[in-house]
C-alpha positions, 0 to 999 in steps of 0.5 A: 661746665666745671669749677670749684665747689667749696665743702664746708668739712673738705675744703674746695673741690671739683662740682663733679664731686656734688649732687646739686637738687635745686634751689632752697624754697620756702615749705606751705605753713602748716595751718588749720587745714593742709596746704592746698593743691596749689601750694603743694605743686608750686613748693614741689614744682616750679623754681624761679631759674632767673639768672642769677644768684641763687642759693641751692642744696648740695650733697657731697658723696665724698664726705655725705654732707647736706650744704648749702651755696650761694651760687651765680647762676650764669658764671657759676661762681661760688659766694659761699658756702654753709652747713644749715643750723639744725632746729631747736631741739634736735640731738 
């Protein structure tokens, strides 16, 4: 399926211009100790796919911008489209 992706530098484009690498997860806190086995795998491993919105990471080649979508999983319309803010701190 195709349709039209919109970057937040280049403007809409075709998705064939994208890497999608899946949905935005929530990382195990760092604690006391490390994460356990089970945390590590359910962060790395499994993903809820319900149909739906979603909000997923996307890499542009053309412009190599990391960005983020919110998508509809089923009819693969776009909401919007953003850059992550950058952590405090950061240069």
């Amino acid at each position: 399926m195709s349709f039209l992706l919109p970057c937040p530098h280049c403007g809409p484009r075709d998705v064939h211009e994208f890497s999608c690498t899946g949905e935005v997860t929530i990382r195990p806190k760092p604690g006391e100790g490390s994460p356990s086995m089970r945390e590590l795998t359910s962060y790395l491993y499994f993903r809820h796919n319900a149909a739906g919105i979603h909000r997923e990471w996307w890499f542009h080649r053309a412009c190599e911008t990391w960005f983020l979508a919110e998508r509809n999983t089923v009819t693969s319309e776009v909401a919007r489209t953003w850059l992550p803010e950058r952590p405090r701190g950061a240069a």
